[in-house]
N, C-alpha and C positions, 0 to 999 in steps of 0.2 A: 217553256223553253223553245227556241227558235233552233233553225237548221243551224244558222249562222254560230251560234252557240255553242250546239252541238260538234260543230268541224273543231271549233278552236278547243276544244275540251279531249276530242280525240287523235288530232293533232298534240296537246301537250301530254298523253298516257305515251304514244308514238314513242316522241322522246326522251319521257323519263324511261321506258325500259330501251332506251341506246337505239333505237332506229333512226334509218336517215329515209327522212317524208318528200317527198316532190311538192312542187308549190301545186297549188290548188287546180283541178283542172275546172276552168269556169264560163267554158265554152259549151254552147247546146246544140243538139243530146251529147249526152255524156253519161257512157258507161259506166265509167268510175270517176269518183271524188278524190282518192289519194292513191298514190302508189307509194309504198315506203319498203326499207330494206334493212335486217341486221342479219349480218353474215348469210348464212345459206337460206332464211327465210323472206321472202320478197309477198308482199300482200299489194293487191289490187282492191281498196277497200270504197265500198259504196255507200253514200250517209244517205239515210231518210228519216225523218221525225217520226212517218209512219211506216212500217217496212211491209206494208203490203202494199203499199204504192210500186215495191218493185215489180215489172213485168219481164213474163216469159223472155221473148227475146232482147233484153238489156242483161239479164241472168246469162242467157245463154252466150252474149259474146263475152262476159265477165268471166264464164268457167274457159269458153275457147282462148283467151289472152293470156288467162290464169297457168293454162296447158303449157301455149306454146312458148310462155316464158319462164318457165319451170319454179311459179307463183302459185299462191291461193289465193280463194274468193272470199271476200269475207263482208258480209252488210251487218252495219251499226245503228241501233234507231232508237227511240226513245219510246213505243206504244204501236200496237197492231190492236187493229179494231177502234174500240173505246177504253181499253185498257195496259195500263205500263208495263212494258215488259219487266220479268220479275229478274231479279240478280241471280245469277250460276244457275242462269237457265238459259239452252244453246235451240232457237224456234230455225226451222229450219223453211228457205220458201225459193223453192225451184232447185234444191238441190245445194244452197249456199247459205252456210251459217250466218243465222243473224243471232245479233248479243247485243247487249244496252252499254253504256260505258262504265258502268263498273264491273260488269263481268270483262270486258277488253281488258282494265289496269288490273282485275282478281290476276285475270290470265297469262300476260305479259309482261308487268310488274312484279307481281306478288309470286309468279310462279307457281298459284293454285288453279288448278282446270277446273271447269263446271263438271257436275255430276246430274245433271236433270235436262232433259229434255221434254220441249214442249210437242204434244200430238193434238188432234182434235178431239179427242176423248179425256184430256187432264194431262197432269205431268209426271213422266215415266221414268227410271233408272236403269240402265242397263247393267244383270248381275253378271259376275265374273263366277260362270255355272261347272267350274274346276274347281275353286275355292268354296264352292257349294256344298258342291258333292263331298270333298274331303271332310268335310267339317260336318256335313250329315252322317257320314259312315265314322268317323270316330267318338260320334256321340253317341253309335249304333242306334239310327232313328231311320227306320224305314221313312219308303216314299208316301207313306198313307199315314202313315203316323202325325208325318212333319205337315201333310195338307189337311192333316182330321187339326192342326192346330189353326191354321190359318185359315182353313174357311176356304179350300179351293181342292179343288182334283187331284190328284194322285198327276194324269196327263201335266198338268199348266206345273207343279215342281219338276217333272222329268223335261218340261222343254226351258224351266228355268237352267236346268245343270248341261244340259246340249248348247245353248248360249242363243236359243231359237224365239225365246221371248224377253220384252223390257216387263219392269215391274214398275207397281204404281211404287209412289213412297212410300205410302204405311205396307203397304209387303215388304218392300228391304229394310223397314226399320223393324220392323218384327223380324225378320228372318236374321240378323245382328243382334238383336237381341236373346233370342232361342237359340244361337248356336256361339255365341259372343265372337264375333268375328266380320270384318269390312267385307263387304261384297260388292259394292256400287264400280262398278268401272268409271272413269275419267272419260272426259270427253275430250278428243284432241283434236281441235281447229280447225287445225293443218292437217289431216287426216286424209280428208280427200284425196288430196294432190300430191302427197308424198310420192307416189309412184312416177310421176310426173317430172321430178328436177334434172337438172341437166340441159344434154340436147332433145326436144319435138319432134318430131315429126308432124307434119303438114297434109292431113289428109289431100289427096288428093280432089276432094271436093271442095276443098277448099279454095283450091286455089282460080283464080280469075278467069273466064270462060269467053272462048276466042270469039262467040260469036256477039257479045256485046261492043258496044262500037262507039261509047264516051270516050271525049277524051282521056278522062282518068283510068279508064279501063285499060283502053289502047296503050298507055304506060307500064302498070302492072303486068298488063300480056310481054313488054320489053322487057320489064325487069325478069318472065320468068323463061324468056327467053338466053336472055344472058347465063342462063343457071340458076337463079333463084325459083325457091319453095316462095311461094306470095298467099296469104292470110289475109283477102279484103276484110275493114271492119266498117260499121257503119254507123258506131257512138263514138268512137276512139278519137283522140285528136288528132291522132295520124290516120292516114288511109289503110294502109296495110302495113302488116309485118313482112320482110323479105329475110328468107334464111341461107343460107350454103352450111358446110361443115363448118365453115369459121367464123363467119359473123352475119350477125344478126341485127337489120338494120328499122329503126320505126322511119319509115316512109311515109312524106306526106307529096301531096302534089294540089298546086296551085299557080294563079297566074301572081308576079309581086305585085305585093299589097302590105297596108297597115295591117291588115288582119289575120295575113300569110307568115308575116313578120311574129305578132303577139302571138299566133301555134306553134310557130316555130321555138320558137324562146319556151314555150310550155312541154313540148316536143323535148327538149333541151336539158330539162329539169328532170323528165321522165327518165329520157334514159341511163342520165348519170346513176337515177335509181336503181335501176331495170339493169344496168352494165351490157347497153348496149350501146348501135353507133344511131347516128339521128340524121337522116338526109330529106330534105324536099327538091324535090324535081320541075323546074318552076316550067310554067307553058310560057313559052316568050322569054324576054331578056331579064336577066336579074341585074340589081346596082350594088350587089356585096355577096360574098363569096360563104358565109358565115354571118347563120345569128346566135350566138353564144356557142355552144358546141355541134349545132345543126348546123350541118354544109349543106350549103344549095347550088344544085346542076339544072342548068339549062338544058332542056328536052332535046335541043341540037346536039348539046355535047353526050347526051345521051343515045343519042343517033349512032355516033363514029362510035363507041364501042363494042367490041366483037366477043367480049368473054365477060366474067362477072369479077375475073381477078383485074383485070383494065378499072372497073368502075371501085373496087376494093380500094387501088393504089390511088385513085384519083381522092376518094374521102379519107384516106391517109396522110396525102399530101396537104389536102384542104384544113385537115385537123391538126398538122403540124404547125400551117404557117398561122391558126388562129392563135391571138394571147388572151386568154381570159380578162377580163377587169378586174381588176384588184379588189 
């Protein structure tokens, strides 16, 4: 199986469970592969054939986009190491679930969660250690009793019921079967970032640092000038994220080009996803005001304004007078 394969296969799980996918981002580096959205849940999803090709920082800006878009991270692969990833099992690498594509369609289609997690020591269950307990005390089966069955310590049952340790599989299959009762918690995806939807916040290191002195930077410093929160990225196909209370814009910046032109349009795609606005800031003159839903402001007109609600009205207006293609 081919990467290529791979997108088109998890592109069509996407939308049979009713997501709307952005077109491919296919520009390099590139943090993310797809961003897609159904209702309150928005994924920034990353494809690799091997998913431990993914590194530290391409994760790391995948969880920061994930954040400040009120999104999850989520990597798709098909094998880590020399071996396949297995089905409704959630491998986890830098912090960001990776899953094979039939656990994606188990999970989004089917509306079944994986229950297995992979570690370096085998694959583990996490018990639901409330459902434990109860179901050890009304079968009156002490804490010695229950581990003289299973072959472990009195301690590893009492940190099963505190919820302090995962279990391999044949301990929760044994432990369902000695007290007849489910204990495996679910794994939820979107776990991480639930705390996360909404409005970001922007840490403060995040944002663009005055003593850099690129042109690009020297923009970013304008835009958070203006008021804007600014979030440089450095896979993304925009530059930065720019926020205020009310909107939240994917920022690119570049001189016009054929190339500036095909980000933009990709830019375009995103944030219809993302439900945000999509502006690039061109260095020099631009010959069109809009490329699909990205407006483009010349860095002069960028100049004359004085507040962030000025630059607001200006891609209001921009995005008023555009008429999509039919």
């Amino acid at each position: 199986m081919t990467k290529e394969i791979l997108i088109h296969q998890i592109v069509d799980v996407l939308k049979q469970a009713g997501f709307v996918v952005s077109k491919r981002c296919n520009i390099r580096p590139r943090s993310f592969d797809l961003a897609a959205r159904k209702g309150e849940t928005l994924l920034f999803c990353k494809v690799l054939y091997n998913i431990d090709g993914l590194n530290e920082e391409t994760a790391k800006e995948m969880r920061d986009l994930a954040r400040c878009l009120g999104g999850s991270a989520l990597l798709v692969g098909a094998k880590t190491r020399d071996q396949l990833l297995e089905d409704s099992v959630v491998y986890m690498r830098y912090d960001i679930p990776a899953v094979n594509v039939q656990t994606l369609y188990d999970y989004f289609v089917e509306n079944v969660p994986p229950l297995v997690s992979a570690s370096p020591g085998g694959l583990y269950v996490s018990i639901d250690g409330d459902v434990l307990k109860e179901a050890r005390q009304r079968t009156a089966m002490s804490l010695g009793s229950l581990a003289s069955q299973l072959g472990v310590s009195r301690r590893t049952i009492s940190k099963y019921e505190d919820g302090g340790m995962d279990a391999s599989i044949d301990i929760v299959l044994q432990l369902e079967e000695l007290l007849d009762v489910a204990l495996a918690r679910s794994i939820d995806l979107l776990q991480c970032f639930e705390k996360h939807k909404g409005m970001i916040e922007i840490p403060a290191e995040a944002e663009p640092k005055v003593e850099k002195h690129t042109p690009d930077d020297g923009i970013l410093d304008m835009l958070h000038a203006l008021g804007y929160q600014v979030m440089s990225t450095s896979q993304a196909p925009f530059k930065a994220i720019s926020k205020d209370t009310s909107d939240t814009l994917l920022t690119g910046i570049s001189s016009y080009s054929t190339a500036m032109i095909k980000r933009a349009d990709l830019m375009s795609s995103i944030s219809c996803v993302t439900m945000t606005k999509s502006v690039f800031i061109i260095n020099g003159e631009t010959k069109s005001q809009n490329v699909e839903n990205t407006v483009l402001i010349e860095k002069r007109e960028l100049d004359k304004l004085s507040g962030r609600d000025e630059l607001s009205e200006l891609i209001d207006e921009r995005t008023k007078r555009h008429i999509p293609k039919p």
